[in-house]
C-alpha positions in Angstrom: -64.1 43.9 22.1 -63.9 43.2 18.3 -64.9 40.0 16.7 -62.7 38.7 14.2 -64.3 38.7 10.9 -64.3 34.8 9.4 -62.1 36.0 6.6 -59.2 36.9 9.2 -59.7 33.9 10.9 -58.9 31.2 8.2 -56.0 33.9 7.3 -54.8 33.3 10.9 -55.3 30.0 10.8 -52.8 29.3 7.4 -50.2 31.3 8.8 -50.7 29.5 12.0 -50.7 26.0 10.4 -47.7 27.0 8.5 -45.2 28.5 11.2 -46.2 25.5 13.3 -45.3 23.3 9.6 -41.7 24.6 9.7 -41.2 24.1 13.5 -41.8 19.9 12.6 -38.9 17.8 13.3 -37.0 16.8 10.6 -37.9 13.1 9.3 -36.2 10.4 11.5 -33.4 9.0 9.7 -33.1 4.8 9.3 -32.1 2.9 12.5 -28.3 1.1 11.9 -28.2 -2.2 12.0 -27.2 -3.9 15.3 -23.2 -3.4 15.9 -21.2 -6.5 15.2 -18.6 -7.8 17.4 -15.5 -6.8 15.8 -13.1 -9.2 15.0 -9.3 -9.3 16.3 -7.3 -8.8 12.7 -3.9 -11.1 13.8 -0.8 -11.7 11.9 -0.8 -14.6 9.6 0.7 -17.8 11.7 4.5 -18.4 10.4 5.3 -21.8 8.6 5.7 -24.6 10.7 8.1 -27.5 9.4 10.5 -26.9 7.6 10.9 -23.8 5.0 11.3 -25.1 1.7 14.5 -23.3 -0.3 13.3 -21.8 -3.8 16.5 -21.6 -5.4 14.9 -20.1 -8.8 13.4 -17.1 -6.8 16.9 -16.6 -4.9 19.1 -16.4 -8.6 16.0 -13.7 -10.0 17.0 -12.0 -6.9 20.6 -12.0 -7.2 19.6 -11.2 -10.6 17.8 -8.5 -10.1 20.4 -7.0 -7.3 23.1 -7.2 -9.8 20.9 -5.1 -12.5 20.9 -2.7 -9.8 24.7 -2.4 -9.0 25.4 -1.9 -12.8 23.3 1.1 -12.4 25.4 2.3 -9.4 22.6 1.4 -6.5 24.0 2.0 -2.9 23.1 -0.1 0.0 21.5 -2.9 -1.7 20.5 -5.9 0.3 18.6 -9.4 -0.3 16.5 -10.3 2.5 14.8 -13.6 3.1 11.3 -13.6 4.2 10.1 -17.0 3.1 8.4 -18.2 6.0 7.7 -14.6 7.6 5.8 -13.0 4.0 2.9 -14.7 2.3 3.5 -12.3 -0.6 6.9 -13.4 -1.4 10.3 -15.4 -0.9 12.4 -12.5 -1.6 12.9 -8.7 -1.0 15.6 -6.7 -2.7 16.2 -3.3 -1.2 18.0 -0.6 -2.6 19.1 2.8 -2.6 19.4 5.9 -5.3 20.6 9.5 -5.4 17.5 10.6 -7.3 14.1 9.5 -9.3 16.1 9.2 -12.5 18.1 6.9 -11.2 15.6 5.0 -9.5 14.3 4.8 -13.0 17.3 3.4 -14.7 17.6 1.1 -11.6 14.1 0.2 -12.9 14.9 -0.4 -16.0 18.4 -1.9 -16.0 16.3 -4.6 -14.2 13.7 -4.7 -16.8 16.5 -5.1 -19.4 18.5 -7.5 -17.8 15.2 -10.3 -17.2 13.4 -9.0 -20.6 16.0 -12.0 -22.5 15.1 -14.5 -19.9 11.4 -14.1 -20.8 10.6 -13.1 -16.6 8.3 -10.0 -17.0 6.6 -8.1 -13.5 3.3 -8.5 -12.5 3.5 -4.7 -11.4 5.7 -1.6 -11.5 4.6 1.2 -9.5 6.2 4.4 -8.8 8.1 4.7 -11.6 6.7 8.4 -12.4 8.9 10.9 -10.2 8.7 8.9 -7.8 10.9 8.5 -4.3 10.2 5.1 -3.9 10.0 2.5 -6.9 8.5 -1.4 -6.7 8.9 -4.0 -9.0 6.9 -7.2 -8.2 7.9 -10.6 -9.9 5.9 -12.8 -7.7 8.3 -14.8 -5.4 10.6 -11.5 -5.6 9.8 -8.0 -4.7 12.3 -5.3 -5.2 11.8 -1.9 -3.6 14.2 1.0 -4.8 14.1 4.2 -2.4 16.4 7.3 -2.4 17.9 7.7 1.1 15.0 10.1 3.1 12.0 7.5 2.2 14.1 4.6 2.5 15.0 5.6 6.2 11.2 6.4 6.6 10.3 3.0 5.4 12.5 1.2 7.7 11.9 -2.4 5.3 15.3 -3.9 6.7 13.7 -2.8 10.4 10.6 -4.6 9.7 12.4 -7.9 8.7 14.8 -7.6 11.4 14.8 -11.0 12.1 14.7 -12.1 8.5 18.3 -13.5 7.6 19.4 -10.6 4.8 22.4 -11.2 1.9 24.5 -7.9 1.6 25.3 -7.5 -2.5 28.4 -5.5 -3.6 29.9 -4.5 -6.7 
């Protein structure tokens, strides 16, 4: 039987030491923190007393359906969530055949307030959009054409809110 030479020996013993290096488990990662009891997220409680009428908010709405009309909107409805909506008194829906129009229907609103000094706090969608939303604080206005409107559903989700039809 052949002795190994001390040479091969500390040879053996680094390639040993590192094959054995590689087979190491990779560092342990940080414990999480302790799981906190989730919360149950519920709806915001509705008013109770009586709903105070915000007749300012109900003429820019009118308004603001009107606009619409004069740029031949279909379908346009006023519905009342004060009461139901912490974001706002008022929600005009509204249809149009295509993003252009929804962008005149956009701007024929812009126009019509611009005089009367009322200016949104946001516009959104306003770029090729299917669904346009003009937000004037106590009044939102929503402008669809007729495939995201039905996808939507707005007038399903206020069901129960009493609504105000507006025709030409």
């Amino acid at each position: 039987m052949k002795k190994k030479s001390p040479a091969k020996k500390t040879a053996a013993k680094k390639a040993g030491a590192k094959k054995s290096a590689s087979k190491k488990a990779a560092p342990r990662r940080a414990k999480r923190p302790a799981a906190t009891k989730k919360r149950k997220v519920r709806a915001p409680k509705a008013a109770t007393g009586p709903i105070k009428p915000n007749d300012k908010a109900l003429e820019l709405a009118r308004q603001v359906a009107s606009a619409v009309i004069d740029k031949k909107a279909t379908e346009v409805v006023i519905l009342d969530v004060r009461g139901r909506a912490s974001y706002a008194d008022y929600v005009v829906v509204a249809s149009g055949e295509s993003d252009v129009q929804l962008r005149a229907m956009a701007e024929g609103v812009h126009e019509r307030l611009k005089p009367s000094g009322v200016r949104p706090i946001s516009r959104e969608g306003e770029a090729g959009a299917s669904w346009v939303l003009l937000d004037y604080g106590d009044v939102v206005a929503h402008f669809f054409d007729a495939a995201t409107r039905s996808f939507y559903d707005l007038e399903g989700m206020w069901a129960d809110a009493p609504r105000e039809p507006v025709t030409a």
